[in-house]
C-alpha positions as CSV (number, residue, x, y, z in Angstrom):
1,X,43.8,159.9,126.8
2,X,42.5,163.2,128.2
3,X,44.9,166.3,127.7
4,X,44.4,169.7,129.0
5,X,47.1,171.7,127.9
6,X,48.5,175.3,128.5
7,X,50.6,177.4,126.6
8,X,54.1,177.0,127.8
9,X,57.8,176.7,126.4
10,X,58.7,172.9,125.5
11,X,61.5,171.3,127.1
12,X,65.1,171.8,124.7
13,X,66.2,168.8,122.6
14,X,69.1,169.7,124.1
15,X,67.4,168.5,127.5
16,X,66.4,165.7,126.2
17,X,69.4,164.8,124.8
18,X,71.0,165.1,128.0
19,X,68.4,163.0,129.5
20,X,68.7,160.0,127.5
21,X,72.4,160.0,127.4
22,X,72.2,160.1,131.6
23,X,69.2,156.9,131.4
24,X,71.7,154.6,129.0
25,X,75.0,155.7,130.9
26,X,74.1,155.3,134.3
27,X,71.0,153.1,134.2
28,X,71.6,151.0,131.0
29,X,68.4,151.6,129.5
30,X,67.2,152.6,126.1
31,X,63.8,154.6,126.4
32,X,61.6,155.9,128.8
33,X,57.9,154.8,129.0
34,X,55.2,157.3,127.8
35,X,54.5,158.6,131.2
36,X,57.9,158.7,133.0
37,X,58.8,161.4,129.8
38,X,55.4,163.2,130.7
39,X,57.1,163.3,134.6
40,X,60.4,164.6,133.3
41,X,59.0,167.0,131.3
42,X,56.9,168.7,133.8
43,X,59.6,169.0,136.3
44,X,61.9,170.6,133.3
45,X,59.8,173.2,132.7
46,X,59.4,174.0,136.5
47,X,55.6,172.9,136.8
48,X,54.2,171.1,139.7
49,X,53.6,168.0,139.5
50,X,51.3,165.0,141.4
51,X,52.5,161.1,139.2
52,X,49.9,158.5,140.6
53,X,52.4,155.5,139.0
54,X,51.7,152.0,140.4
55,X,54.2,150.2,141.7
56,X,56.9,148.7,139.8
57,X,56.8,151.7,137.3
58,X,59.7,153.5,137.5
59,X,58.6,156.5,139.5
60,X,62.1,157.2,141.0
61,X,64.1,157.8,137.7
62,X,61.3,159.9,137.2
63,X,62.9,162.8,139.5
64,X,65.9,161.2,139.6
65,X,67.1,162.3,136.2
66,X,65.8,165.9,136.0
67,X,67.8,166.0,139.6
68,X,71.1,165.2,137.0
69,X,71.0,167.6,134.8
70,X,69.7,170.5,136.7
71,X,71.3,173.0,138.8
72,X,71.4,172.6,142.4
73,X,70.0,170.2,145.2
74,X,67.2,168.0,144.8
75,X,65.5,167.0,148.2
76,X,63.3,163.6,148.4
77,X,61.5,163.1,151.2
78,X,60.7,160.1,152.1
79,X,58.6,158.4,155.2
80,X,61.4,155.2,155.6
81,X,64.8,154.7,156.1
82,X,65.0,151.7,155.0
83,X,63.0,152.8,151.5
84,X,66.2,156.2,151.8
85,X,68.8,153.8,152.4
86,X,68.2,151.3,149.3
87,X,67.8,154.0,147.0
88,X,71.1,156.1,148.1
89,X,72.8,152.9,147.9
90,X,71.8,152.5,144.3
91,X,72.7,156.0,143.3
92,X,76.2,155.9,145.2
93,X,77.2,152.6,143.0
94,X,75.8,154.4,139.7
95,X,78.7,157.3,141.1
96,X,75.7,159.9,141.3
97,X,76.6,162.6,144.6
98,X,73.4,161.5,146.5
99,X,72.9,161.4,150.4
100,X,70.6,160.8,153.1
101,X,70.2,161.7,156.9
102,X,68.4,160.0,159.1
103,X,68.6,158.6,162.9
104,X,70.1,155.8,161.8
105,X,73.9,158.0,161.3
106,X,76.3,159.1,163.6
107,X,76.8,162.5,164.5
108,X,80.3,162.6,162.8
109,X,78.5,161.0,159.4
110,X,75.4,163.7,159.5
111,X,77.9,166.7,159.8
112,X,80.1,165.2,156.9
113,X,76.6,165.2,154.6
114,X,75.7,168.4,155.8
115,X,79.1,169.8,155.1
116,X,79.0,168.1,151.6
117,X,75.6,169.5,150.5
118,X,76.2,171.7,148.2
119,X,78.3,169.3,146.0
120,X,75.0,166.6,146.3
121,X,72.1,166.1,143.5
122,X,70.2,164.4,145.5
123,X,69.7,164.5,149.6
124,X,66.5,161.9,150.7
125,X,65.0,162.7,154.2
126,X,62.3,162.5,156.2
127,X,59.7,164.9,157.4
128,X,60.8,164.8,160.5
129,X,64.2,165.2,159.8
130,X,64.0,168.0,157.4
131,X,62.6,170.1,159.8
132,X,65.2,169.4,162.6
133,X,66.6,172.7,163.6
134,X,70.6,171.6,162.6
135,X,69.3,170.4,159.0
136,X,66.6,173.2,158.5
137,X,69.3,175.9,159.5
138,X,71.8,174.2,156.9
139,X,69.5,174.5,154.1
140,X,68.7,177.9,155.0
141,X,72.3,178.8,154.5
142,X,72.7,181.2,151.0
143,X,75.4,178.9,149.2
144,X,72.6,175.7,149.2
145,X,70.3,176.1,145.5
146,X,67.8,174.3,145.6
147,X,66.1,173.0,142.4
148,X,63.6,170.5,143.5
149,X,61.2,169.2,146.4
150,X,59.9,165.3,145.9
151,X,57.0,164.3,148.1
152,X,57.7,160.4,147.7
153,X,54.8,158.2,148.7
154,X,52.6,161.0,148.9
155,X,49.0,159.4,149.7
156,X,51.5,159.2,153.6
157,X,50.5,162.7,153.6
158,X,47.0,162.2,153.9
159,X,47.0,158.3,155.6
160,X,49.1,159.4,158.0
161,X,49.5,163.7,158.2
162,X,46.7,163.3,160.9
163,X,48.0,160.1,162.9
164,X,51.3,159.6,163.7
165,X,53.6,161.3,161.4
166,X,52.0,165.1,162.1
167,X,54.9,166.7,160.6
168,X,53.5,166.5,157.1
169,X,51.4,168.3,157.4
170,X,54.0,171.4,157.5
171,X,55.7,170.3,154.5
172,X,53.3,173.1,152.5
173,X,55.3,176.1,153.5
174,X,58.4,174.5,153.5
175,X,58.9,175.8,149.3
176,X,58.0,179.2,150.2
177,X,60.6,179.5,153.6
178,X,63.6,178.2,151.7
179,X,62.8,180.4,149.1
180,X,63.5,183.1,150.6
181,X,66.9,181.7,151.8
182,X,67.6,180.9,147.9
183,X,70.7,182.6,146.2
184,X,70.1,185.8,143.9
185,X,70.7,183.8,140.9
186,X,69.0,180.9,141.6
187,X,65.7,183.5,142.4
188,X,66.1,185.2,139.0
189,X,66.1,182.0,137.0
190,X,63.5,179.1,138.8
191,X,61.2,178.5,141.8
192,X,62.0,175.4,143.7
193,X,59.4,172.7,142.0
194,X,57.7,170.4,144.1
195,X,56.8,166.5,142.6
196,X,54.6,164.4,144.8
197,X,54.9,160.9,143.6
198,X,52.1,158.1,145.0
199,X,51.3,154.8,143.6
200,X,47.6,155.4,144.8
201,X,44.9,158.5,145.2
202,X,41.7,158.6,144.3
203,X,40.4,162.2,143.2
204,X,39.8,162.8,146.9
205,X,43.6,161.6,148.2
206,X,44.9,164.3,145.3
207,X,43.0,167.4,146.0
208,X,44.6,167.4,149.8
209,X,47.8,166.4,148.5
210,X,47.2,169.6,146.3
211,X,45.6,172.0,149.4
212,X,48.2,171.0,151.8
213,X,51.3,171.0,150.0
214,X,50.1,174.7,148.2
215,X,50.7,173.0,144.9
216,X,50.5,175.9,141.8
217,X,48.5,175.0,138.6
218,X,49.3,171.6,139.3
219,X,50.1,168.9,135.8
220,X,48.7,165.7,137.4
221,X,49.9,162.4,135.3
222,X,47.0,159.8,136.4
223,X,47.7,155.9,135.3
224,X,45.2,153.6,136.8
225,X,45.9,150.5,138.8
226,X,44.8,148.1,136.6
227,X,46.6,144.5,137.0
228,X,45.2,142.1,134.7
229,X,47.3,139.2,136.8
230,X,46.0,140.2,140.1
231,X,43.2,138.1,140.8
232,X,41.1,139.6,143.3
233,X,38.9,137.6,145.5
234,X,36.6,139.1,149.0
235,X,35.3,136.1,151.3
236,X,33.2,136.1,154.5
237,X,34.9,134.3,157.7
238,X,32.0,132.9,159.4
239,X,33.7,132.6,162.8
240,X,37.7,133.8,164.5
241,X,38.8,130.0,163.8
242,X,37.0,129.9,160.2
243,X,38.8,132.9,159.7
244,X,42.0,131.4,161.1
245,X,41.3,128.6,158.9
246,X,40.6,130.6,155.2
247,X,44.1,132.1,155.9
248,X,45.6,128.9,156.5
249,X,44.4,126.7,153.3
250,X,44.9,130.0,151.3
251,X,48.5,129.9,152.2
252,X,48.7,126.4,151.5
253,X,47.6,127.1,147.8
254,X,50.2,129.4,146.8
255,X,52.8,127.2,145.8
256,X,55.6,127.6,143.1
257,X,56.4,125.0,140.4
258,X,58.3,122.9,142.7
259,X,55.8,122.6,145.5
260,X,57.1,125.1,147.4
261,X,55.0,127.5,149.5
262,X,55.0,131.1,147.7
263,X,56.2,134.3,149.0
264,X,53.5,136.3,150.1
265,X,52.0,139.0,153.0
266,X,49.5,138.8,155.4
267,X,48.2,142.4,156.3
268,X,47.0,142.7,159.9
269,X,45.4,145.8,161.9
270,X,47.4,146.2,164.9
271,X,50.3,144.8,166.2
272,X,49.0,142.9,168.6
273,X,46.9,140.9,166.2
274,X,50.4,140.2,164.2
275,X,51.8,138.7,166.7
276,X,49.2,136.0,167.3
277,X,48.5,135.3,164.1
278,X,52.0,134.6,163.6
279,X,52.1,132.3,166.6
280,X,49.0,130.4,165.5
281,X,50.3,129.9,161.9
282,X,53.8,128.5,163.2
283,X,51.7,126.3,165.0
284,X,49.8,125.1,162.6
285,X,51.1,125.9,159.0
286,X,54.1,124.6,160.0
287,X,53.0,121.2,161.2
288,X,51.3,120.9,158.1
289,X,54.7,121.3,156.0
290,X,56.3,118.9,157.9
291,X,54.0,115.9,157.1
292,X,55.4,117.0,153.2
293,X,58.8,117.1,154.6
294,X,59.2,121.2,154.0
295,X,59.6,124.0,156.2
296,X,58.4,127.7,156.4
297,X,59.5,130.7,157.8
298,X,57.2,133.3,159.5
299,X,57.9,136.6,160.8
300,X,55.5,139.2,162.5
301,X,56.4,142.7,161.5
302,X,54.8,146.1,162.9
303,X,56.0,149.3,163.4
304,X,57.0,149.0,167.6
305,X,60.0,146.3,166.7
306,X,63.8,147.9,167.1
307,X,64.6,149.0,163.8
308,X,67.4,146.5,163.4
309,X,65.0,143.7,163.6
310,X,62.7,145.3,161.3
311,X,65.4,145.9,158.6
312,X,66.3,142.5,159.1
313,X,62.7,140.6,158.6
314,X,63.0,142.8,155.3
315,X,66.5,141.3,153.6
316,X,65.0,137.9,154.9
317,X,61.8,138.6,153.2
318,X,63.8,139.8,149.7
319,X,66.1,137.1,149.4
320,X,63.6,134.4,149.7
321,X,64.9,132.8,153.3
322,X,60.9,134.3,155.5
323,X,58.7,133.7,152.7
324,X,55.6,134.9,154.7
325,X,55.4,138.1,156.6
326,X,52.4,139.0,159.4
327,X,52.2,142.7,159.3
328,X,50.7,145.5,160.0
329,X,50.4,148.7,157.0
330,X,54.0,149.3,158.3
331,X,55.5,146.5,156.1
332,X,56.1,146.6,152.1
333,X,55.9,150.4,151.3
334,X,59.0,150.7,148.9
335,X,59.8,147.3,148.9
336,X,60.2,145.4,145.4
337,X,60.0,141.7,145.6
338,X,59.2,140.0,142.1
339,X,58.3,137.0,143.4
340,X,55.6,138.0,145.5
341,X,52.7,135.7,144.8
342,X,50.2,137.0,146.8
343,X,48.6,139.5,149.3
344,X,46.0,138.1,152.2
345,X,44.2,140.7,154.3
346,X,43.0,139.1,157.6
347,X,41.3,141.9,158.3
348,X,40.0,144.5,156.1
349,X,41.6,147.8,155.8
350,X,40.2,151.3,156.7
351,X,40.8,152.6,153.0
352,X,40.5,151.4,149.7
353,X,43.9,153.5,148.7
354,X,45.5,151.3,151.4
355,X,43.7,148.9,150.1
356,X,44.9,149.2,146.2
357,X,48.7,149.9,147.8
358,X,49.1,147.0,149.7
359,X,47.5,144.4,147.0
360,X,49.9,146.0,144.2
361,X,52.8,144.5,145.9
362,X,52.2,141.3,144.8
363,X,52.6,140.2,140.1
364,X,54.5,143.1,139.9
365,X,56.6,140.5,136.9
366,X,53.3,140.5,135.6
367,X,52.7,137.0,136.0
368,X,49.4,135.7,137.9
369,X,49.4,137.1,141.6
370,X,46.3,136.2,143.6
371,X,44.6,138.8,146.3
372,X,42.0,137.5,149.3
373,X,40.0,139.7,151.5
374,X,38.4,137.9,154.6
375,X,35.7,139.8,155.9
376,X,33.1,139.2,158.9
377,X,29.7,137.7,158.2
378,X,27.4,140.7,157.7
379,X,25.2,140.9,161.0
380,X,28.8,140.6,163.1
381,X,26.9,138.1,165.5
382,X,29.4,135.6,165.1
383,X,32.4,137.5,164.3
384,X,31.9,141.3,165.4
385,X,36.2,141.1,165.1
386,X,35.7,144.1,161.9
387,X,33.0,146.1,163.5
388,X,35.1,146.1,166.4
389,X,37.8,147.4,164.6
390,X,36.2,149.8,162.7
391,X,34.7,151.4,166.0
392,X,38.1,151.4,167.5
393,X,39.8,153.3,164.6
394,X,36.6,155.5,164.4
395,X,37.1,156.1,167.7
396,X,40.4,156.6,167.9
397,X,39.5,159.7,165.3
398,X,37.2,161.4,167.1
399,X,38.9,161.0,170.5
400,X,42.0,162.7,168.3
401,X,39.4,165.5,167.0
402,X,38.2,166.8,170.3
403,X,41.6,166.9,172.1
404,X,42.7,169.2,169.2
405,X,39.5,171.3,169.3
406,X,40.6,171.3,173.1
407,X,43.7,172.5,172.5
408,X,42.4,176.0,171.0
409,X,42.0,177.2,174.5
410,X,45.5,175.8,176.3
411,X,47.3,177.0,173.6
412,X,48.6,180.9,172.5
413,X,46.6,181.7,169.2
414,X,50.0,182.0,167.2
415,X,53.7,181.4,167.9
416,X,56.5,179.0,167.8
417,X,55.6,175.5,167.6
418,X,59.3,174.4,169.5
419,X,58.4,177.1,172.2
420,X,55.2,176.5,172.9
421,X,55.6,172.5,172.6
422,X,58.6,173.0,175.1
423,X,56.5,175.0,177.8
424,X,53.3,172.1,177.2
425,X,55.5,169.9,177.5
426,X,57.4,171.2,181.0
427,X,53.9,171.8,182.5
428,X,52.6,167.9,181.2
429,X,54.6,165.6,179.2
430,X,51.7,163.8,177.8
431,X,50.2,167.5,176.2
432,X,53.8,168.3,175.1
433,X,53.6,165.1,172.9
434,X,49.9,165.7,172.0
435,X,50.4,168.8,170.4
436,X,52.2,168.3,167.5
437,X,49.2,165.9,166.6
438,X,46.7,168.5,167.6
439,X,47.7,171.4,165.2
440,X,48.4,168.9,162.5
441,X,44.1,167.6,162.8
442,X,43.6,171.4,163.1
443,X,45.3,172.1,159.9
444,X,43.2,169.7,158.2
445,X,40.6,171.4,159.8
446,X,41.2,174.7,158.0
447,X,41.4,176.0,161.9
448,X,45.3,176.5,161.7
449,X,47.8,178.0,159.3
450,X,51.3,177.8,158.8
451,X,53.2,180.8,158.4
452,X,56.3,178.7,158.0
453,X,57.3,175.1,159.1
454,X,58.0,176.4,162.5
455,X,55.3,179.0,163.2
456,X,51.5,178.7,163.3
457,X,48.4,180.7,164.1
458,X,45.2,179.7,164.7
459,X,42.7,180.6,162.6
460,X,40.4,183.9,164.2
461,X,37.4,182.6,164.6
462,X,38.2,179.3,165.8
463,X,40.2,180.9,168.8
464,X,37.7,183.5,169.7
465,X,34.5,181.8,169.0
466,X,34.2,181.2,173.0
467,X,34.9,184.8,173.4
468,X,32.5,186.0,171.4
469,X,29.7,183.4,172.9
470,X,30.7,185.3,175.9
471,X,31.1,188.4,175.3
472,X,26.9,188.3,173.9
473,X,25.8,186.1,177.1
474,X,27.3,189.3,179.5
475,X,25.8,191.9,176.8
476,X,22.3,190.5,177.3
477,X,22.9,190.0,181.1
478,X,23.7,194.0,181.1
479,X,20.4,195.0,179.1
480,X,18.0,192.8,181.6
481,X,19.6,194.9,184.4
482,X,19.4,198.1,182.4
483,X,15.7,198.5,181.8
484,X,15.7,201.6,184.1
485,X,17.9,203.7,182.1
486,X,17.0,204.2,178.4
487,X,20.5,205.9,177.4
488,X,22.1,202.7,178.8
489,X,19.8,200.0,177.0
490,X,20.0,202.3,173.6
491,X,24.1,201.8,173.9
492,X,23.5,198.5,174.5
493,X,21.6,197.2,172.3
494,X,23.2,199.0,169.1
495,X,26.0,197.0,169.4
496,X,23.5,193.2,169.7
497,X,21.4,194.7,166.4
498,X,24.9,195.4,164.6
499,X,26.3,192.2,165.5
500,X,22.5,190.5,164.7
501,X,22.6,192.0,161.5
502,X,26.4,190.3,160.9
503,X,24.9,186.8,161.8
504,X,21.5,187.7,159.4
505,X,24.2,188.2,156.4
506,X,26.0,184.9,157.3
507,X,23.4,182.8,157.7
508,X,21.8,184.0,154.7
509,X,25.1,183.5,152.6
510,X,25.1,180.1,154.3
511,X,21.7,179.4,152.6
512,X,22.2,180.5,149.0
513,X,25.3,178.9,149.1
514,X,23.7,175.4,150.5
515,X,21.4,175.9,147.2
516,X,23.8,176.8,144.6
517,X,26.4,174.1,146.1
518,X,24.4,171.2,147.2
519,X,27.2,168.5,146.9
520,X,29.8,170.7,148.4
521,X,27.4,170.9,151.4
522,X,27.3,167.3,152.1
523,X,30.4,166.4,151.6
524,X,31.6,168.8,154.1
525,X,29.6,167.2,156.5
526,X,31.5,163.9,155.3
527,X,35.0,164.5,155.8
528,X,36.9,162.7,153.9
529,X,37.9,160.5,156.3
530,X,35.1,159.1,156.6
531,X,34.1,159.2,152.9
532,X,37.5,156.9,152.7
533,X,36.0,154.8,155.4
534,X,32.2,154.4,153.4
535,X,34.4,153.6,150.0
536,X,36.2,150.4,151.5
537,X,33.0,149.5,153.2
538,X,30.9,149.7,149.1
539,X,33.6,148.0,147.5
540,X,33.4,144.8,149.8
541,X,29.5,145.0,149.4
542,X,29.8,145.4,145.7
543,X,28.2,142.7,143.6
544,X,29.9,144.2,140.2
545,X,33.5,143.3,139.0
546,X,36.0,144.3,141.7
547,X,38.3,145.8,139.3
548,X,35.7,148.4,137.9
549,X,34.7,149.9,141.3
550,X,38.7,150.5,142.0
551,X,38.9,151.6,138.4
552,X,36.1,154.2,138.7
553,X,37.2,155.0,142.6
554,X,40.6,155.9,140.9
555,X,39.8,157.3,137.1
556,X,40.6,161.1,137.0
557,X,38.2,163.5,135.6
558,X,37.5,167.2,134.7
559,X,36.8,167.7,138.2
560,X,39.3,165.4,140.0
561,X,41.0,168.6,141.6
562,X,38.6,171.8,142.8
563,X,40.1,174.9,142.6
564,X,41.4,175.5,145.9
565,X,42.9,178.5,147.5
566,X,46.6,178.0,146.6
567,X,46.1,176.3,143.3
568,X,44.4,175.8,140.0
569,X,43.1,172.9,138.2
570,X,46.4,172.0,135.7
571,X,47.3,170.1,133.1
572,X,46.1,166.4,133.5
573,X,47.0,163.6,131.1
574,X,45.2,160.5,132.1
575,X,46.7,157.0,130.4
576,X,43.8,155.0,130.9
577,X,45.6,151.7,129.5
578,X,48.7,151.4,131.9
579,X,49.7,147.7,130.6
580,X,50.7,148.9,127.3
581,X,52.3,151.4,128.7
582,X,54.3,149.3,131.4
583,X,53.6,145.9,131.8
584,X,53.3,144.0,128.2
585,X,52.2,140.7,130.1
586,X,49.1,142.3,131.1
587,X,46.5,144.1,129.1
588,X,43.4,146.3,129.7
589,X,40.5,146.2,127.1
590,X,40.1,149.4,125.3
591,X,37.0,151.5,126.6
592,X,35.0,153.8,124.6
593,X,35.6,157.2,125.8
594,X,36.6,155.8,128.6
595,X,33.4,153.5,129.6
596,X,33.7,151.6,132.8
597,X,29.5,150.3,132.7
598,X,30.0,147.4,131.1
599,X,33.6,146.6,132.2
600,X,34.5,143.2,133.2
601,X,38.1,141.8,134.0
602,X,36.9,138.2,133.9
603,X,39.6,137.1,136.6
604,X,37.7,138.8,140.0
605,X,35.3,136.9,142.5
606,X,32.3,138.4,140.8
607,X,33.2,137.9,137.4
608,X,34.0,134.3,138.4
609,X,30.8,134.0,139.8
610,X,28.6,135.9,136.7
611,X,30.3,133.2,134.6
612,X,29.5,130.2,136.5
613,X,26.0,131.3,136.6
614,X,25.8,132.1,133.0
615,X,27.3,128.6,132.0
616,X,24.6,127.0,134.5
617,X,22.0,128.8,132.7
618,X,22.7,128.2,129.3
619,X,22.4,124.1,130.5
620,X,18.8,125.1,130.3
């Protein structure tokens, strides 16, 4: 364990008194595990805080319980209703005043929330919906305190700020505009405290959480993913029926005691593609379970079904009745199902976060779980089905890109997002919609700022760089026809030298710091995007143990978070052995000072493989 520490006051026993009287009343448990109590402890004494908890480790008592004893309202946001909806639930049978609004209430039950918030612990939300004008004028009011801001699922932040859910990426002014809203008292006494909470982020995935959401002197609590049950296995499809076929006889393996198929997902890229793999396996899994006189249910899940139908697959799903879901990266974020078996990717995905997030769904009792990866053969000859993909997505990104680059010049170089979406989108529906998704790539850019969740500005150079272009292209135009008159070329040209000289001084800077900062250099060249992208791609090429490429991907060190412009590197306590800390079934080796080299987990493809060749050759 790694601890950098600062001097600061330690939470009261009285606190913590409080605290474990409210987890045995309410909840009915006895102790916290090591790392919720490092959680709670942050958020008591008002620090930031980014928890990277797997799965299945108790990250929601984690804000949950500070929300109790504190003064004032605690707001989670959250990317799902259904995800909202469980937990309120939960809390409302404990008898704890929590709340959510979302689309799926009438206009009669949002006002009686609203109306009731200052009486509520805990109000969970959406992006989206925070920023509504009715809800964001209600919290603005002077009688709301609010203690506490929790980013749940935070790697959706970065997977999806740039996509389709723009809107987080305004969620980092958001602390400092209710702020000033915030009663007298409340001002005096505590800053609202934001807690992102992610069950995956590699260093990368945790310094934008960091830039975007203007975390201060952040306290990061970093547990690795390790799942000594989770057997993880990558194999090549040769051809689209091979494929079809791997998918089917690995299905067919995960069975339960009683011969019964397992429940299990099977992650898909688009919708489209969930669709007919679902018909194909009805076709054919199916016919195979009737010939042992059992049956199967299997559902196709993405992200364009009615809600209702999606919330229904779910309870199906949970209660056992549609053991096997087709879906897209829509499906299983929040979702707790024990007796998930096991996790098939027909396709790979873009990220190895995604990656990670989507295989720890499955052993979360801790007892043996099984992953599969199907990948294309390497040359793509006679399955080009991934490169396709990727090029698609890839795509897909830069097409994104340049619109918002092209949006610099349609668009007023600061003002109201609501106006100026509302005039786009009078003028052309289709830019009206685009733009929300355009300043959201430009603020992860660095060519936009947020003043507040509502108004932007672009940032000066970006705007003007055409102008300027410009400007020099006329001022060289007007010295060719000026030769004639020396007083006129001498007014001219002062300003090109001075403006020459400027570029001199940049370009120089530019230089020294391309010497002194080689690394930073590149790596601005390779956006993290597709840094993510590269990572995925070296993991399924990777001839070492599967589980010490994620474990090194997703190890925090010294310099896990760069100083950034709104924050500090803070306090980070790394728990490199989570299964002693959460799951006793499972257990990760002890590593000397934390050693990945020689790390092998014995139970992956490779390791499999290094052991059958090791037996072979010891026959000699």
């Amino acid at each position: 364990m790694q601890i950098w520490r600062d001097e600061r006051a330690s939470v009261t026993d009285h606190s913590w008194q409080s605290i474990n009287q409210k987890l045995k009343q309410i909840w009915d448990y006895d102790r916290l595990y090591p790392a919720q109590s490092q959680v709670i402890e942050s958020m008591l004494q008002g620090r930031d805080t980014i928890a990277v908890m797997p799965t299945g480790s108790g990250k929601s008592l984690c804000f949950q319980l500070p929300a109790l004893i504190q003064d004032g309202l605690t707001i989670v946001i959250s990317p799902l209703i259904a995800l909202m909806t469980e937990q309120v639930k939960d809390l409302q049978t404990r008898g704890i005043a929590a709340a959510t609004i979302n689309s799926s209430l009438s206009k009669n039950q949002r006002y009686q929330v609203l109306r009731n918030l200052p009486n509520l612990k805990l109000l969970y939300v959406s992006p989206e919906t925070l920023l509504s004008a009715k809800i964001w004028q209600r919290l603005c009011k002077p009688d709301i305190h609010i203690a506490n801001l929790i980013i749940d699922e935070a790697h959706c932040l970065v997977q999806w700020g740039s996509s389709f859910r723009p809107t987080y990426r305004r969620l980092g002014v958001v602390r400092a505009a209710l702020a000033k809203y915030q009663p007298e008292q409340s001002k005096e006494n505590r800053k609202i405290t934001i807690a992102a909470f992610t069950a995956t982020a590699d260093r990368f995935t945790q310094a934008e959480i960091v830039k975007c959401l203007e975390l201060n002197n952040p306290h990061v609590i970093n547990i690795n993913p390790y799942r000594s049950n989770l057997s993880l296995n990558v194999a090549i499809a040769w051809t689209p029926l091979c494929r079809k076929q791997m998918a089917l006889r690995f299905i067919n393996q995960q069975r339960d005691q009683n011969g019964n198929l397992s429940a299990g997902l099977v992650y898909v890229r688009t919708r489209r593609g969930a669709e007919l793999l679902t018909e194909w396996l009805l076709d054919n899994l199916c016919t195979d379970l009737t010939k042992l006189n059992q049956t199967a249910s299997i559902a196709a899940y993405h992200a364009g079904l009615p809600p209702i139908e999606r919330n229904q697959i779910e309870q199906n799903w949970l209660a056992g009745a549609c053991p096997i879901v087709v879906c897209t990266s829509a499906f299983g974020l929040g979702i707790n199902n024990q007796q998930m078996r096991w996790v098939l990717h027909f396709q790979p995905p873009l990220t190895l976060s995604e990656y990670v997030q989507e295989i720890g769904r499955a052993g979360r009792d801790g007892d043996p779980a099984a992953a599969l990866l199907l990948i294309s053969e390497p040359t793509g000859i006679l399955d080009p089905s991934d490169r396709q993909l990727h090029n698609f997505f890839n795509q897909q990104q830069q097409n994104q890109q340049t619109q918002a680059l092209a949006l610099v010049q349609q668009i007023p170089p600061g003002g109201n997002y609501e106006q100026v979406s509302r005039k786009m989108a009078k003028d052309n529906r289709k830019q009206g919609d685009r733009l929300a998704l355009g300043l959201a790539i430009l603020h992860s850019m660095d060519k936009l700022v947020w003043h507040d969740p509502h108004h932007y500005e672009l940032v000066e150079t970006v705007h003007n760089s055409s102008t300027i272009i410009n400007r020099d292209v006329e001022l060289n135009h007007d010295l060719t026809r000026s030769h004639k008159d020396p007083w006129r070329s001498q007014r001219m040209v002062l300003p090109l030298v001075n403006r020459l000289q400027s570029m001199v001084v940049i370009i120089a800077r530019r230089a020294i710091n391309k010497v002194q900062n080689p690394d930073r250099d590149q790596s601005a060249q390779l956006d993290s995007y597709g840094r993510a992208i590269a990572q995925m791609q070296t993991y399924i090429n990777d001839r070492g143990c599967r589980w010490r490429f994620i474990l090194e991907a997703f190890s925090p060190g010294e310099d896990d978070l760069a100083p950034t412009s709104h924050s500090q590197v803070g306090e980070l306590i790394a728990i490199s052995n989570l299964n002693s800390v959460l799951m006793p079934k499972s257990s990760l080796p002890q590593l000397e000072n934390g050693d990945l080299t020689h790390f092998k987990c014995g139970h992956c493809d490779r390791c499999r493989q290094d052991a059958n060749l090791t037996a072979r050759a010891s026959k000699f």
